[in-house]
KOLPA-580364 format. One record per residue (C-alpha): residue number from 1; chain; x, y, z. Coordinates in steps of 0.2 Angstrom, whole numbers, padded with zeros to 4 digits, always signed. Each point is the difference from the previous one (the first is absolute). Layout:
REM residues N
MARDO  pos  unit      x      y      z
MARDO  NUM     A      X      Y      Z
...
END
This chain:
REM residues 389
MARDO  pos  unit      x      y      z
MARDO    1     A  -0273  -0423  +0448
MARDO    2     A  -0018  +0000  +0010
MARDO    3     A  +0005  +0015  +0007
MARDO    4     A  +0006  +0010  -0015
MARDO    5     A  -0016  -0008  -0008
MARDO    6     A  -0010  +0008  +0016
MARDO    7     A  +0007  +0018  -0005
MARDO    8     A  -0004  -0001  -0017
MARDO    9     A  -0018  -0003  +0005
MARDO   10     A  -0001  +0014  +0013
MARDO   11     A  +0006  +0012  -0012
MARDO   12     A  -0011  -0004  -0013
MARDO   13     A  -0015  -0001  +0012
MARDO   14     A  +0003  +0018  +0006
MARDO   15     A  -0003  +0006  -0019
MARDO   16     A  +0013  +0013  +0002
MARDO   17     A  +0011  +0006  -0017
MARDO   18     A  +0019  +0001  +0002
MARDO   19     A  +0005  +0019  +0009
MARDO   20     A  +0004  +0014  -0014
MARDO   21     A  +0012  +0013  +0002
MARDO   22     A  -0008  +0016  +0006
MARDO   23     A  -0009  +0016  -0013
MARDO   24     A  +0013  +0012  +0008
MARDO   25     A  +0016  -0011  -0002
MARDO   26     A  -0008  -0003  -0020
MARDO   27     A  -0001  +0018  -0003
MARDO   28     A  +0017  +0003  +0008
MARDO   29     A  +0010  -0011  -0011
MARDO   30     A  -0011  +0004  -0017
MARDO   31     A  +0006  +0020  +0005
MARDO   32     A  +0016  -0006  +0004
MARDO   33     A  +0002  -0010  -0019
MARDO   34     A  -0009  +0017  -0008
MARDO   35     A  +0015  +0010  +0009
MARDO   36     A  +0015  -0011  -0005
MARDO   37     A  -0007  +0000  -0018
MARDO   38     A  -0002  +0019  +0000
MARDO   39     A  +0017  +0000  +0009
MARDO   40     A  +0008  -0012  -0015
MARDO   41     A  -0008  +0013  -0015
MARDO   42     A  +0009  +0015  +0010
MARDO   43     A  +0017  -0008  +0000
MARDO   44     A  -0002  -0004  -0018
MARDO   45     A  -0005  +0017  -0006
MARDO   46     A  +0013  +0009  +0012
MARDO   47     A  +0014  -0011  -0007
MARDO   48     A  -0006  +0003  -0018
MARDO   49     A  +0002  +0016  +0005
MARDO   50     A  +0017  -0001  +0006
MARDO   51     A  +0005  -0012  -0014
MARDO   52     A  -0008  +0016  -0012
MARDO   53     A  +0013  +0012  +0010
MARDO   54     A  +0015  -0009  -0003
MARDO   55     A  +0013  +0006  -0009
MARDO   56     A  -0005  +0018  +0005
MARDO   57     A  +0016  +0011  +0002
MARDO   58     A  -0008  +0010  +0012
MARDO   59     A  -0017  +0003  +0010
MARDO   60     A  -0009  +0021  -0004
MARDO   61     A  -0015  +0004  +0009
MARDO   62     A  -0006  +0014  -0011
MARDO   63     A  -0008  +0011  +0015
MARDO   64     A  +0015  +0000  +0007
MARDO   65     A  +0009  +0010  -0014
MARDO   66     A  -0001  +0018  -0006
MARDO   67     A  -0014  +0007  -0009
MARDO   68     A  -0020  +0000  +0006
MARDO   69     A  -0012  -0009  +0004
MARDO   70     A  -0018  +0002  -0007
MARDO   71     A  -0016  -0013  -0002
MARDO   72     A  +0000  -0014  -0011
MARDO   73     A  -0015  +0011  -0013
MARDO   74     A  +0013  +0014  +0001
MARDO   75     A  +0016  -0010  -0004
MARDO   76     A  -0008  -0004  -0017
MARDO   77     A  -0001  +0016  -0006
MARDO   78     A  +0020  +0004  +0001
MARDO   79     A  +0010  -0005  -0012
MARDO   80     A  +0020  +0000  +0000
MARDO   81     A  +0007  +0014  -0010
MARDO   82     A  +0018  +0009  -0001
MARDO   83     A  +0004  +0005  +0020
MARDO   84     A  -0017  -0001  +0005
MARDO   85     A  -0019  -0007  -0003
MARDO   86     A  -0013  +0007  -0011
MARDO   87     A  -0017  -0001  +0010
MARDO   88     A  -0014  -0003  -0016
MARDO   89     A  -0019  +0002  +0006
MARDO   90     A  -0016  +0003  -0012
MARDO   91     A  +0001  +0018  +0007
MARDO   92     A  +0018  +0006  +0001
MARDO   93     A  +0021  -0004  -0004
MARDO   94     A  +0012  +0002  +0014
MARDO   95     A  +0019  -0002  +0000
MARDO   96     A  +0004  -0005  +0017
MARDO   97     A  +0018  -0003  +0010
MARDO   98     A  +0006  -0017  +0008
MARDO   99     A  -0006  +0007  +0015
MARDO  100     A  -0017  +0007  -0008
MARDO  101     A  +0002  +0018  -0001
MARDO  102     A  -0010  +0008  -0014
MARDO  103     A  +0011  +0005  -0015
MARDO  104     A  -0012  +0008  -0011
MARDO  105     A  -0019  -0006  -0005
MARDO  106     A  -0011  +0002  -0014
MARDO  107     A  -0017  -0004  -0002
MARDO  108     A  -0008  -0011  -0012
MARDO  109     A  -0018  -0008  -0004
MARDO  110     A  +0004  -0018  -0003
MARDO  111     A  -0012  -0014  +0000
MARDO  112     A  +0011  -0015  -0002
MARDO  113     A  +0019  +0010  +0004
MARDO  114     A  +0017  -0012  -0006
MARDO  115     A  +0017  +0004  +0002
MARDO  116     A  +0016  -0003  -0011
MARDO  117     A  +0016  +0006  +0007
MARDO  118     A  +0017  +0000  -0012
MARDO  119     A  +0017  +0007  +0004
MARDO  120     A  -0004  +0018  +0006
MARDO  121     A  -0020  -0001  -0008
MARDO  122     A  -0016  -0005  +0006
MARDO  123     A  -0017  -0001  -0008
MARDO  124     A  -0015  +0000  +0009
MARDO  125     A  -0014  -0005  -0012
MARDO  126     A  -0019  -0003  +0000
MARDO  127     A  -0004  -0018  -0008
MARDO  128     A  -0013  -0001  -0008
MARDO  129     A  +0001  +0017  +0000
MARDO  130     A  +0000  +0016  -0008
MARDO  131     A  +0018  +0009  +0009
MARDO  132     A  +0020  -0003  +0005
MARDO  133     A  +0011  +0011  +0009
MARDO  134     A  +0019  +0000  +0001
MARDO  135     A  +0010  +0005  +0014
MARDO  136     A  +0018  -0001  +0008
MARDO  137     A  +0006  +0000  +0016
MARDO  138     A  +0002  +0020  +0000
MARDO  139     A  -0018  +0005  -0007
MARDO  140     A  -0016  -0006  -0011
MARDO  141     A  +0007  +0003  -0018
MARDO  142     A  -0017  +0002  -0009
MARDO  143     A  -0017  -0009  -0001
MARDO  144     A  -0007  -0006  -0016
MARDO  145     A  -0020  -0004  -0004
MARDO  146     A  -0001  -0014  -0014
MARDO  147     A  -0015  -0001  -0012
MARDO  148     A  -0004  -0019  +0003
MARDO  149     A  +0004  -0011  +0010
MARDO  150     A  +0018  -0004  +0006
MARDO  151     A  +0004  -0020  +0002
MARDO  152     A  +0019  +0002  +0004
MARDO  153     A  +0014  +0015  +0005
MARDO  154     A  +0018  -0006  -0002
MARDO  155     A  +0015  +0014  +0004
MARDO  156     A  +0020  +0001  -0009
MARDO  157     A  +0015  +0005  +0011
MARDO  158     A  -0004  +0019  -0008
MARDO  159     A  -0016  +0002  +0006
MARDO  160     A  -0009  -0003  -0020
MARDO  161     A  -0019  -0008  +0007
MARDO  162     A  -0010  -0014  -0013
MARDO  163     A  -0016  +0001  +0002
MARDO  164     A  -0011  -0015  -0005
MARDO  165     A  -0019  +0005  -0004
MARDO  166     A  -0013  -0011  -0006
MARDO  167     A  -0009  +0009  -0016
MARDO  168     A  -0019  +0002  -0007
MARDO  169     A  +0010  -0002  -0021
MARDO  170     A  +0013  -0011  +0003
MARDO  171     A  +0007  -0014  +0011
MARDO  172     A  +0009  +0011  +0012
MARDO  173     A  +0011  +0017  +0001
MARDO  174     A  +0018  +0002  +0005
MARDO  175     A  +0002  +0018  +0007
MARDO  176     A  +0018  +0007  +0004
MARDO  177     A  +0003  +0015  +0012
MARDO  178     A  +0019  +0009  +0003
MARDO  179     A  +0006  +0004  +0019
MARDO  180     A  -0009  +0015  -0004
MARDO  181     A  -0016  -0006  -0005
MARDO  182     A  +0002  +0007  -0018
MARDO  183     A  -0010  -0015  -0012
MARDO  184     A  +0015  -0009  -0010
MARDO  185     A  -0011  -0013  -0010
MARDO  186     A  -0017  -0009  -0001
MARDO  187     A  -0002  -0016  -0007
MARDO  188     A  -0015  -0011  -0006
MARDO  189     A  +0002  -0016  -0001
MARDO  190     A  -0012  -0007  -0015
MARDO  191     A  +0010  -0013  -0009
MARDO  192     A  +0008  -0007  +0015
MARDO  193     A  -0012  -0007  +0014
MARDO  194     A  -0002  +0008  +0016
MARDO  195     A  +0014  +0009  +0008
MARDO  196     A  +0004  -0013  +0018
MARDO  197     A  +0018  +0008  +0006
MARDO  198     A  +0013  +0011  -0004
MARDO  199     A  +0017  +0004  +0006
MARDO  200     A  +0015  +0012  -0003
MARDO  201     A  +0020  -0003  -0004
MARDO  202     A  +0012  +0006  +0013
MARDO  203     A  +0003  +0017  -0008
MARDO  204     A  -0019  +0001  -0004
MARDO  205     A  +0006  +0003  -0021
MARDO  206     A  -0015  -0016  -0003
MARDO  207     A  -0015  -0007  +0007
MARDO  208     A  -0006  -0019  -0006
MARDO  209     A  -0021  +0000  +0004
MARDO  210     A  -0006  -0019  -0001
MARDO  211     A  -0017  -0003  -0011
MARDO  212     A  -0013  -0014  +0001
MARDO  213     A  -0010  -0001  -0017
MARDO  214     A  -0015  -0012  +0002
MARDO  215     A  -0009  +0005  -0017
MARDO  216     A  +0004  -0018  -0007
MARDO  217     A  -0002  -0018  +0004
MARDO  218     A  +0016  +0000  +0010
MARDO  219     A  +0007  +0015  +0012
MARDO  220     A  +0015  +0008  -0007
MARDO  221     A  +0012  +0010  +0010
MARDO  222     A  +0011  +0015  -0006
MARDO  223     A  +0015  +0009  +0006
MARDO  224     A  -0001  +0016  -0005
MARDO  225     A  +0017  +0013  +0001
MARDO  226     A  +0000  +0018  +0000
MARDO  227     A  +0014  +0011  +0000
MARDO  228     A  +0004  +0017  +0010
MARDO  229     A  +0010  +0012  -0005
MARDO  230     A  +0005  +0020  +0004
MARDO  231     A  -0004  +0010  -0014
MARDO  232     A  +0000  +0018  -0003
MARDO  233     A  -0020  -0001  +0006
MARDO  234     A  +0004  -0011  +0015
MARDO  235     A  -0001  -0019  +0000
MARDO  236     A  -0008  -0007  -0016
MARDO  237     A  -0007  -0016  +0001
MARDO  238     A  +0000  -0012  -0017
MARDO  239     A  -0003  -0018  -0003
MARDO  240     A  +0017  -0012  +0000
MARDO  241     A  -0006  -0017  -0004
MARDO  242     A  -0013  -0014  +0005
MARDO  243     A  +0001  -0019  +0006
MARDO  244     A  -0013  -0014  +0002
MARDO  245     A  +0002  -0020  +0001
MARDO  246     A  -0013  -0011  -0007
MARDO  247     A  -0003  -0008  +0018
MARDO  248     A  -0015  +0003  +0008
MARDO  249     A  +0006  +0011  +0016
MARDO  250     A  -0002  +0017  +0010
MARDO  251     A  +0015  +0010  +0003
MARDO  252     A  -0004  +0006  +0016
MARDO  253     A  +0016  +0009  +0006
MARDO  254     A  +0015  +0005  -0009
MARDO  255     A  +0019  +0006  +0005
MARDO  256     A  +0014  +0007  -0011
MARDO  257     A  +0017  -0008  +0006
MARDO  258     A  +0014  +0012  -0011
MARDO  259     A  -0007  -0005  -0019
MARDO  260     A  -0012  -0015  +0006
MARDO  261     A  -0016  +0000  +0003
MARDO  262     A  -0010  -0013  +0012
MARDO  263     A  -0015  -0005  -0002
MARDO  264     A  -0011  -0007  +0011
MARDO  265     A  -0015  -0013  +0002
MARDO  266     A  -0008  -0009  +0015
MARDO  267     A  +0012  -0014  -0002
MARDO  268     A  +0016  +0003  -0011
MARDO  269     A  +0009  +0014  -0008
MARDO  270     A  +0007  +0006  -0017
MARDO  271     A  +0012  +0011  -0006
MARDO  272     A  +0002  +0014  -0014
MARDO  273     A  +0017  +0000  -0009
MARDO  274     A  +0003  +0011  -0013
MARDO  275     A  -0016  -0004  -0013
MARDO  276     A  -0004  -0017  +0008
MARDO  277     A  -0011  -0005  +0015
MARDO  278     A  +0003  -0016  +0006
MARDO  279     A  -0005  -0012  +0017
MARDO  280     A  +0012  -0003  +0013
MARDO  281     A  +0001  -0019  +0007
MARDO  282     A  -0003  +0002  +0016
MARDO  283     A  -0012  -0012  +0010
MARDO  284     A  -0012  +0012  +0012
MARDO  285     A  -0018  -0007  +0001
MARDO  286     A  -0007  +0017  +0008
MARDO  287     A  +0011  +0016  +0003
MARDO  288     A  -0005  +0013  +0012
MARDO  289     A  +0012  +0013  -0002
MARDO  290     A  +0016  +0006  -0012
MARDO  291     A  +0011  +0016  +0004
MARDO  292     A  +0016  +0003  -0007
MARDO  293     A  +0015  +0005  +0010
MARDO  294     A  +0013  +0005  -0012
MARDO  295     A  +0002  -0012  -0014
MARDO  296     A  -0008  -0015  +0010
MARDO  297     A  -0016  -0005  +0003
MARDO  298     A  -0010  -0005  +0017
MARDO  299     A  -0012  -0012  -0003
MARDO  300     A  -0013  -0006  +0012
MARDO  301     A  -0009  -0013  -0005
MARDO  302     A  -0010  -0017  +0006
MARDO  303     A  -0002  -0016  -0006
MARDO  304     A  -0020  +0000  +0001
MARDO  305     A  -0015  +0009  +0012
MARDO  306     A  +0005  -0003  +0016
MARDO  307     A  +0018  -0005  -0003
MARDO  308     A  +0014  +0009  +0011
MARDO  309     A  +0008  +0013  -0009
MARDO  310     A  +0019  +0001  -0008
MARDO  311     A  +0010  +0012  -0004
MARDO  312     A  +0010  -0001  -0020
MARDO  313     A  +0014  +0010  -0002
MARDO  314     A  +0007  +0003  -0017
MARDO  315     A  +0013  +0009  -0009
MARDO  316     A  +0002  +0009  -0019
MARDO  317     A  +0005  -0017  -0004
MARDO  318     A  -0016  -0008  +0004
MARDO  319     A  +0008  -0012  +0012
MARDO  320     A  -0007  -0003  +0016
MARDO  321     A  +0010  +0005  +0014
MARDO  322     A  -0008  -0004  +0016
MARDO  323     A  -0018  -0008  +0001
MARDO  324     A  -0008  -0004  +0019
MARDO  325     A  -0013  -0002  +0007
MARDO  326     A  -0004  +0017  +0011
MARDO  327     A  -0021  -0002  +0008
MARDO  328     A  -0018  +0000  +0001
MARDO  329     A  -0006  +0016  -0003
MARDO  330     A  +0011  +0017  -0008
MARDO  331     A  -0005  +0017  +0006
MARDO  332     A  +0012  +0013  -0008
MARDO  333     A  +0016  +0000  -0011
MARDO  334     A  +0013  +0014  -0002
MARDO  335     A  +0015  +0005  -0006
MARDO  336     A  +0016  +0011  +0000
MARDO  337     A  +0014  +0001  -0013
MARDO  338     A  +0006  -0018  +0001
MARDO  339     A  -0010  -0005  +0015
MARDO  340     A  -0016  -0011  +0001
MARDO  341     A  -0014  -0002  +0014
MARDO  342     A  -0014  -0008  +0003
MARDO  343     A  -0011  -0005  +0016
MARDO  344     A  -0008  -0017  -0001
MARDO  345     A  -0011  -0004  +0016
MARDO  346     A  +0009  +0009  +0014
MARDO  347     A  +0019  -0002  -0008
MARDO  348     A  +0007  +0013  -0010
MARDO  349     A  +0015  -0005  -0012
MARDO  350     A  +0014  +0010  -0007
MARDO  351     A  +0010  -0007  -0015
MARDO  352     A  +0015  +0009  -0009
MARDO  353     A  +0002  -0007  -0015
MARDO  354     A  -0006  -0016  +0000
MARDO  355     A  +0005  -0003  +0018
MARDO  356     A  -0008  +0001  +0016
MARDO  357     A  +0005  +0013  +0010
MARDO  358     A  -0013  +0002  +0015
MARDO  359     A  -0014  -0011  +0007
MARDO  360     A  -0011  +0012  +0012
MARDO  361     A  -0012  -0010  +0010
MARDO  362     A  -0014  +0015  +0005
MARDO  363     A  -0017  +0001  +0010
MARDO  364     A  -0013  +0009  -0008
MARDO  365     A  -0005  -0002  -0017
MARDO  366     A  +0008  +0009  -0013
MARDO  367     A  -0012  +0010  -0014
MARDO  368     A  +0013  +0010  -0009
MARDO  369     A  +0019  +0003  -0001
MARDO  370     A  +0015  +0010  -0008
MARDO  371     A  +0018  +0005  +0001
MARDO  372     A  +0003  +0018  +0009
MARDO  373     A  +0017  +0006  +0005
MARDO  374     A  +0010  -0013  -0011
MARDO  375     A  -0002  -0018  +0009
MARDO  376     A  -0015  +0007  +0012
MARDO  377     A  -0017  -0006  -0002
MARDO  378     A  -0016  +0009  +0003
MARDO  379     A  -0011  -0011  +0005
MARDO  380     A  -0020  +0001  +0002
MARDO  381     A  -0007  -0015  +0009
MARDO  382     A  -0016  -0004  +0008
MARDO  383     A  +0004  +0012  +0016
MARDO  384     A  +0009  +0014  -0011
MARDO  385     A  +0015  +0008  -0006
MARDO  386     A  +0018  -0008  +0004
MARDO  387     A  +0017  -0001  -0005
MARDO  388     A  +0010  -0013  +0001
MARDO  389     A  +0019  +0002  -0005
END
C-alpha cells in the first residue's frame, strides 16, 4: 500500500494530464466514419434502385437502338408522328424519318409552336396565337391564319381541325376547317361559358366542346353536342343537344366511347347517356391522365401531391379491371388499336386489354412516344430518336 500510495504522489506531483490519442489518428477515424456513412446512403440508394428495376422483363438501352441521336434542346422539338417524327421550331415544320432524313419542310412564324397528332393528322398551332397548320406524313396540307387568338386545336380520324379562339363579343369561338381547309362552321359561345375542350366521335359525324359559365354565383359547366353531316354543300354543322349538372365542376377533357360520353374533372368523371349526365363512383383524389383504348378507359391518377401514381383500367361496364400502382413521375402515353403504353420514370409498360403485356426497363429519359409499324414504338427521349420493338 506505501508504495502504491508513493506512485499516486509522484504522479500527481509531476502535474501531467492523462496521454490523448494523436490529431492525425482523430482526423483518420472521423474521415473513416464520414466514409462508411457516405458508403451506407450509396447501398441504400443503389438497392432502391434495383428494388425500382425489379420485375422488369427486359433491360433497353435506348442509344443502342435504331434511330438518332441528337441534344437534349433538340430532342424536345420532335414529336412521334405516323412512320416518323415531326420536327416543330418557331421558324419551320419538318417531317423527318426514324433515321432523320428530311421528308418535306415548311416554314412557319410561330411564337409559342404546339403540336397535336391523331391517326394520319397533325396540327401544329400557335398558342396564344394567331395561326395552325395541318399536315400528314406525305405533305403540309394547308395553313390557316385565325382572327383571335387560338386556346386549343383538337384533330378527327378524317382530318376535320376545331379550332378554339378566345373572342372580343363573346366568351370564345369554335372554328371548324375540312381536310382541305375549306371553313365548315363557326360557333360563338354566349349562353354557354367559355369553350375549355372539345373532342370528336370515331367516325368524326359529332363533336362534344365542354363550357365553363362563371356569370353567376356558382360555376356552371355545359356539354354542348354538334352534329356533322355530308350534305349536297359539303359537311353541315347543326346543333344536337346540350347537358349541364348542378355541381360545381370544370370539364376539362372529354371522350366518346360508341354512344357515351366521358367527362372529366380533376378528380372524378361522369358520363352522358342518352339525355342524362350523370357521376361515376369512382374514388380518384387527383387524375393526371384519361385515354381511351377501345371501349375502356386508362386512368392515371394519385391519391394526393406527392403520392405515387396508379394506373385504373375500366371497361363499358364501368367496372374496374385492373388498378396498380405504376410510379413517380409519367412522361408520355400512347396508343395502338387495342394496345396501351405509358413510360413512367425510366420503365415503359405495354398492357393489351387490361393485362400487362411488357415492362421495358430504359436509360435515358423518355419525352414523347407512339406506336409505328404495328407493335413498334418510336421513341424521343432525352438523347434522341429510338425504336424499341
Amino acid at each position: 500500500m506505501d508504495n502504491i500510495e508513493k506512485s499516486e504522489k509522484r504522479i500527481k506531483n509531476t502535474g501531467r494530464k492523462p496521454a490523448r490519442p494523436p490529431k492525425d489518428l482523430t482526423i483518420a477515424v472521423c474521415v473513416l466514419a464520414a466514409v462508411l456513412v457516405i458508403s451506407l446512403v450509396l447501398i441504400f440508394v443503389v438497392s432502391q434502385r434495383i428494388d425500382s428495376l425489379a420485375g422488369a422483363d427486359k433491360q433497353i438501352k435506348l442509344s443502342g437502338q435504331s434511330g438518332f441521336s441528337c441534344e437534349y434542346s433538340e430532342a424536345q422539338k420532335l414529336y412521334p408522328f405516323s412512320e416518323g417524327v415531326l420536327k416543330v421550331t418557331n421558324e419551320r415544320i419538318s417531317y423527318l424519318t426514324i433515321s432523320g432524313n428530311d421528308i418535306y419542310t415548311s416554314s412557319i412564324s410561330y411564337q409559342n409552336p404546339q403540336c397535336v397528332c391523331f391517326g394520319d393528322y397533325a396540327v401544329v398551332f400557335d398558342l396564344d396565337g394567331y395561326a395552325f397548320t395541318l399536315v400528314d406524313r406525305d405533305k403540309v396540307l394547308y395553313g390557316k391564319p385565325t382572327e383571335n387568338k387560338i386556346k386549343a386545336v383538337n384533330v378527327s380520324g378524317n382530318g376535320t381541325v376545331a379550332v378554339i379562339t378566345d373572342s372580343p363579343d363573346s366568351f370564345g369561338v369554335i372554328l371548324l376547317y375540312d381536310v382541305n381547309g375549306n371553313a365548315l362552321s363557326q360557333w360563338s359561345s354566349y349562353n354557354s361559358g367559355y369553350p375549355i375542350s372539345c373532342t370528336f366521335n370515331s367516325d368524326s359525324t359529332l363533336l362534344a366542346v365542354s363550357t365553363l359559365n362563371t356569370n353567376g354565383a356558382v360555376v356552371v359547366p355545359y356539354v354542348r353536342l354538334f352534329t356533322l353531316t355530308n350534305g349536297d354543300k359539303g359537311v353541315e354543322v347543326a346543333d344536337n343537344a346540350i347537358f349541364t349538372t348542378e355541381d360545381n365542376v370544370m370539364f376539362s377533357s372529354l371522350f366518346f366511347s360508341g354512344d357515351k360520353i366521358y367527362c372529366f374533372t380533376s378528380n372524378s368523371v361522369y358520363q352522358i347517356i342518352d339525355t342524362e349526365i350523370s357521376k361515376i363512383d369512382f374514388n380518384f383524389s387527383a387524375i393526371n391522365r384519361v385515354t381511351l383504348v377501345g371501349d375502356k378507359l386508362y386512368i392515371v391518377y394519385s391519391d394526393g401531391i406527392s403520392q405515387l401514381n396508379k394506373l385504373a383500367i375500366i371497361d363499358g361496364n364501368n367496372t374496374v379491371l385492373y388498378n396498380s400502382d405504376i410510379g413517380s413521375d409519367v412522361n408520355a402515353v400512347c396508343t395502338n388499336g387495342d394496345l396501351y403504353a405509358i413510360s413512367v420514370d425510366k420503365r415503359i409498360f405495354i398492357y393489351r386489354g387490361s393485362t400487362l403485356t411488357e415492362d421495358i426497363s430504359v436509360d435515358e429519359d423518355v419525352l414523347r412516344m407512339n406506336f409505328i409499324s404495328g407493335d413498334k414504338l418510336c421513341v424521343v427521349s432525352s438523347g434522341g430518336v429510338h425504336t424499341v420493338n
